[in-house]
C-alpha positions as CSV (number, residue, x, y, z in Angstrom):
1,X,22.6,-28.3,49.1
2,X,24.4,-28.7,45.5
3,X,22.6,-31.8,45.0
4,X,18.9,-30.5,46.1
5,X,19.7,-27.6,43.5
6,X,20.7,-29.9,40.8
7,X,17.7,-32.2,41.5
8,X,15.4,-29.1,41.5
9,X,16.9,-27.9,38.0
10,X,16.3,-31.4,36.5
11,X,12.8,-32.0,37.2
12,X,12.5,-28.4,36.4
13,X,13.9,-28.6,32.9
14,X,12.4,-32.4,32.3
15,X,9.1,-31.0,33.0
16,X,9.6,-28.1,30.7
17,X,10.8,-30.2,28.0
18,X,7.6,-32.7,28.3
19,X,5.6,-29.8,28.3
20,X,7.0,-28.3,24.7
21,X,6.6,-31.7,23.6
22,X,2.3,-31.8,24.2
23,X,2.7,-33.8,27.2
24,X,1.0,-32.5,30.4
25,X,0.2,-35.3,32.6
26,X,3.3,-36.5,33.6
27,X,4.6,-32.6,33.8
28,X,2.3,-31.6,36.4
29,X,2.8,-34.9,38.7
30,X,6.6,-34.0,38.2
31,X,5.9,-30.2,39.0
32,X,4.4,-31.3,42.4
33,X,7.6,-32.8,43.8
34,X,9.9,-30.1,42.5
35,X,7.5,-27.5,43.8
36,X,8.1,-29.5,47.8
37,X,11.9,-28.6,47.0
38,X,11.7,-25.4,46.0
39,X,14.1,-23.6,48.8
40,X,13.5,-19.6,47.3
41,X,11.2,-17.4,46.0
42,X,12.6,-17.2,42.3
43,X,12.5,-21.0,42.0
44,X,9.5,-21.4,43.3
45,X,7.8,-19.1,41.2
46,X,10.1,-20.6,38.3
47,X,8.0,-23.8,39.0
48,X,4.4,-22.2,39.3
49,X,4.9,-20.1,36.2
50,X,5.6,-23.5,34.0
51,X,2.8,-25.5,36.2
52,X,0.4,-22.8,35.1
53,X,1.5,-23.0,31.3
54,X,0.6,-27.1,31.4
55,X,-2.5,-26.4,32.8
56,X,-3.5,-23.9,29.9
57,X,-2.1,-26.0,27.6
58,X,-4.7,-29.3,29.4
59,X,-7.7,-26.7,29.1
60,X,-7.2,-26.4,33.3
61,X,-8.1,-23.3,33.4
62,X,-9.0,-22.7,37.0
63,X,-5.8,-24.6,38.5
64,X,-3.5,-22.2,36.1
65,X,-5.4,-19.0,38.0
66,X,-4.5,-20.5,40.6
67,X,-1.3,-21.5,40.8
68,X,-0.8,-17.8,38.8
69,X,-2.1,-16.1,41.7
70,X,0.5,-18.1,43.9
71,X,2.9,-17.0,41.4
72,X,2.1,-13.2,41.6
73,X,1.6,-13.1,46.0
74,X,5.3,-14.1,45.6
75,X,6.1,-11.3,42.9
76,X,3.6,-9.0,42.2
77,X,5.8,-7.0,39.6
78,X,6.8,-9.4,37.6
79,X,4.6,-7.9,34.0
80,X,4.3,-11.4,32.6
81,X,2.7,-13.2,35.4
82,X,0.2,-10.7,35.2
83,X,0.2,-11.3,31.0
84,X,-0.4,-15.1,31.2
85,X,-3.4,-14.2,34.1
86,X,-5.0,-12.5,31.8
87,X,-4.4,-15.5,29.2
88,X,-5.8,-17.5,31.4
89,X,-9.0,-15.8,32.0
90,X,-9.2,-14.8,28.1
91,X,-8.7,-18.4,26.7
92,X,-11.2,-20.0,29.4
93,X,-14.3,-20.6,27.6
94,X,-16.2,-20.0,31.0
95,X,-14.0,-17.0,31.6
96,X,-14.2,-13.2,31.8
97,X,-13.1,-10.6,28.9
98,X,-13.3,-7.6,31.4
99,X,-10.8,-9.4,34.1
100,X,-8.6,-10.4,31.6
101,X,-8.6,-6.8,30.3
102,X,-7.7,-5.8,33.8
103,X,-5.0,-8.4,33.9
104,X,-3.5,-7.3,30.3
105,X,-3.3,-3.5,31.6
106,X,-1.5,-4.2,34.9
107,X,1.2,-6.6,32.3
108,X,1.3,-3.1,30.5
109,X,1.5,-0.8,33.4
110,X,4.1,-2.6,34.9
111,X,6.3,-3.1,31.6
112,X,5.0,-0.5,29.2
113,X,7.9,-1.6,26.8
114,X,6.6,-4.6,25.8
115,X,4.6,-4.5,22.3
116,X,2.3,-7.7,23.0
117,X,1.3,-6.5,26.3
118,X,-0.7,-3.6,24.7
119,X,-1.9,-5.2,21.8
120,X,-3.6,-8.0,23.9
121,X,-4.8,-4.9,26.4
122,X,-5.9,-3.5,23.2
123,X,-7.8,-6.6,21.7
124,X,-9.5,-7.4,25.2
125,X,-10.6,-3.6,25.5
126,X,-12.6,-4.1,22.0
127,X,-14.0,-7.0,23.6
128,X,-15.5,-5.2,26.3
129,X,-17.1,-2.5,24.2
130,X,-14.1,0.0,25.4
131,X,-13.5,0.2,21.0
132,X,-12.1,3.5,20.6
133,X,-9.5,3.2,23.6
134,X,-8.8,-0.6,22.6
135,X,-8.1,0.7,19.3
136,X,-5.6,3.4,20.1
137,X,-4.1,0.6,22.6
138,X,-3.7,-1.8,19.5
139,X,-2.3,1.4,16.6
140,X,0.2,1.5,19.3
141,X,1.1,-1.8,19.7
142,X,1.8,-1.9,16.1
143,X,4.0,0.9,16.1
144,X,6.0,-0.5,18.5
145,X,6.5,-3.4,16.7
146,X,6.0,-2.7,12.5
147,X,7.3,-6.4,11.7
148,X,6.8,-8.9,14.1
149,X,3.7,-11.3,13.3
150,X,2.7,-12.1,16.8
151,X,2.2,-8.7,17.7
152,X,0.5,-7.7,13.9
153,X,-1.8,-11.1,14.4
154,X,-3.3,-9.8,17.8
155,X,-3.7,-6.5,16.1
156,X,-5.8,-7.5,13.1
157,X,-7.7,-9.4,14.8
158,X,-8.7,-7.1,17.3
159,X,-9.0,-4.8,14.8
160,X,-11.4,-6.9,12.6
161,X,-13.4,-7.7,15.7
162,X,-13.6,-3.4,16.2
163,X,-14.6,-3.4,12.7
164,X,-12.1,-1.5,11.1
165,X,-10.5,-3.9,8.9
166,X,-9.6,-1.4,6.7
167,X,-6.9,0.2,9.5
168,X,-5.4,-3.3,10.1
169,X,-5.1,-3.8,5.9
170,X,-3.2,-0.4,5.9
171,X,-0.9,-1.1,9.2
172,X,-0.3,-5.0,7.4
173,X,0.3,-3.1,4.0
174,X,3.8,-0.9,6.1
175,X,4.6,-4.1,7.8
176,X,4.1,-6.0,4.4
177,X,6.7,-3.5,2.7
178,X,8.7,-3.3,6.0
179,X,9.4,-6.9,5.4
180,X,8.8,-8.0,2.1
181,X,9.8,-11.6,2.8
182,X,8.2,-12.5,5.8
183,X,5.5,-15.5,5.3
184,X,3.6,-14.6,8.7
185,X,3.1,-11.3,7.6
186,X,2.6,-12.0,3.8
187,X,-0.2,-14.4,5.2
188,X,-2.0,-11.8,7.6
189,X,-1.9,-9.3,4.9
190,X,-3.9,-11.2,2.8
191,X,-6.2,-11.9,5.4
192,X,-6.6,-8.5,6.2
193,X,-7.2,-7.7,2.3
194,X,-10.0,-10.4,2.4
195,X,-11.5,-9.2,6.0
196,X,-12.0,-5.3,4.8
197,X,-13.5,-6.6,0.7
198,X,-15.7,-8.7,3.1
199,X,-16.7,-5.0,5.2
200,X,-16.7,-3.0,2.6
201,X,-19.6,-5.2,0.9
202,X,-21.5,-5.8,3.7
203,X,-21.6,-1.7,4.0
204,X,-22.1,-0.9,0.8
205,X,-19.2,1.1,0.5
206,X,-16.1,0.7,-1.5
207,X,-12.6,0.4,0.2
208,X,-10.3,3.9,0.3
209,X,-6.7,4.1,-1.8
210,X,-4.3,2.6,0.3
211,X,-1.1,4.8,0.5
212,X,1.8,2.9,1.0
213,X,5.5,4.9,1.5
214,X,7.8,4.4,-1.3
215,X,11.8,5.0,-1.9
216,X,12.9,7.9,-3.6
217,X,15.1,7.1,-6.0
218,X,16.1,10.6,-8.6
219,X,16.9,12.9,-5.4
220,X,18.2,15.3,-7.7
221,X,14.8,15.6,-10.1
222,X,13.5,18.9,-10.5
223,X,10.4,19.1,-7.9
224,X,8.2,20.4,-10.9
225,X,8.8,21.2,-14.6
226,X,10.6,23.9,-16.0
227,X,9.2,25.8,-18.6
228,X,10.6,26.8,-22.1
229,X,12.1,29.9,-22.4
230,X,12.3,29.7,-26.7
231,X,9.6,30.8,-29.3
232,X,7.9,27.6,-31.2
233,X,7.8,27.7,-35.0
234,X,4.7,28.0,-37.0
235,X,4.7,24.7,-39.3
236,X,4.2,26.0,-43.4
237,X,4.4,24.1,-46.4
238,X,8.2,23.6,-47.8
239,X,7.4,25.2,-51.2
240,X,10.2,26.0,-52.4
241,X,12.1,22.6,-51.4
242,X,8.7,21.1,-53.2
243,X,9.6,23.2,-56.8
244,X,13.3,22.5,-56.3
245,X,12.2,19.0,-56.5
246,X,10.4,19.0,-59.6
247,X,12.8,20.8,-61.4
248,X,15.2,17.6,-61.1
249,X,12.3,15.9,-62.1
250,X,12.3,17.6,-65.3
């Protein structure tokens, strides 16, 4: 039994390291015969969930539903089986924006903690002309997650595809200060900038003044200024310095 285990975890793992290396023939022949030993449910679904990824990744996009759906009769609450469903259905040329939406919102419903899971449910919802929801959806994805570029990259661009560039350059612009060194989010930031210049032209109208939160530094200066309390002098001529000075003249 050891040594079925063992075998299974092998051909597991060297398929899942051909696959991170762009190879997917070989992974999927070798995911067949670990799939005929898989002896539970968890590895079982262990081996669907990385035949499916191969199969995205070889533009196989029917095969990955399919072996998903496998994947999902087995566990029906696992969040990110539903996720990559939806993946699959969005990615697929010939596929279908409102099933992946319906995909992406069980991922959500069934792990409401995870940021990418509603900004992808946000971004498909825009897709499907469901704007003002899908943008709420993706506001909140990037409050739940302020700095991390994977989440802020499906946000702008579901964002610029709602057309309201202007929202994703302000959310990019707390994220940018959030994490002043961070090169994914430096780079989406200036896409952003570019995206809402490019809106604002083509309606005429000229972008808003961006507020972005700054540190207070002088906690203890006065909130506004305090005003004098003495009487100012009236300026005269110094005449009698001005004779004083002659007479050592003379």
């Amino acid at each position: 039994m050891s040594r079925m285990l063992s075998l299974f975890d092998g051909g597991l793992a060297t398929a899942t390291r051909l696959y991170a290396a762009g190879r997917t023939e070989r992974p999927a022949r070798l995911l067949g015969q670990v799939r005929a030993g898989a002896t539970d449910t968890a590895s079982a679904v262990k081996v669907l969930r990385v035949a499916a990824a191969v199969a995205i990744t070889a533009e196989r996009y029917v095969r990955a539903r399919r072996l998903l759906r496998d994947a999902i009769a087995l566990t029906p609450t696992d969040a990110g089986l539903w996720f990559e469903m939806g993946r699959a259905f969005e990615d697929d040329p010939r596929g279908c924006d409102r099933k992946a939406a319906r995909r992406y919102k069980k991922a959500a419903q069934l792990n409401a903690n995870e940021p990418k899971f509603k900004a992808t449910l946000g971004r498909a919802m825009v897709r499907i002309n469901e704007v003002g929801s899908g943008v709420r959806q993706l506001c909140r994805a990037a409050d739940a997650a302020p700095t991390d570029p994977e989440v802020l990259g499906v946000v702008a661009e579901g964002l610029r595809e709602a057309g309201r560039a202007e929202l994703a350059f302000q959310l990019l612009s707390k994220a940018r200060f959030l994490a002043p060194k961070d090169q994914g989010i430096e780079h989406l930031w200036a896409r952003a900038k570019y995206d809402m210049l490019a809106e604002c032209q083509r309606g005429g109208s000229r972008p808003q003044a961006v507020s972005i939160p700054m540190l207070r530094v002088f906690n203890d200066a006065p909130a506004q200024p305090t005003p004098r309390a003495d009487v100012g002098q009236t300026p005269t001529p110094h005449i009698a310095r001005l004779r004083a000075f002659r007479s050592d003249l003379g």
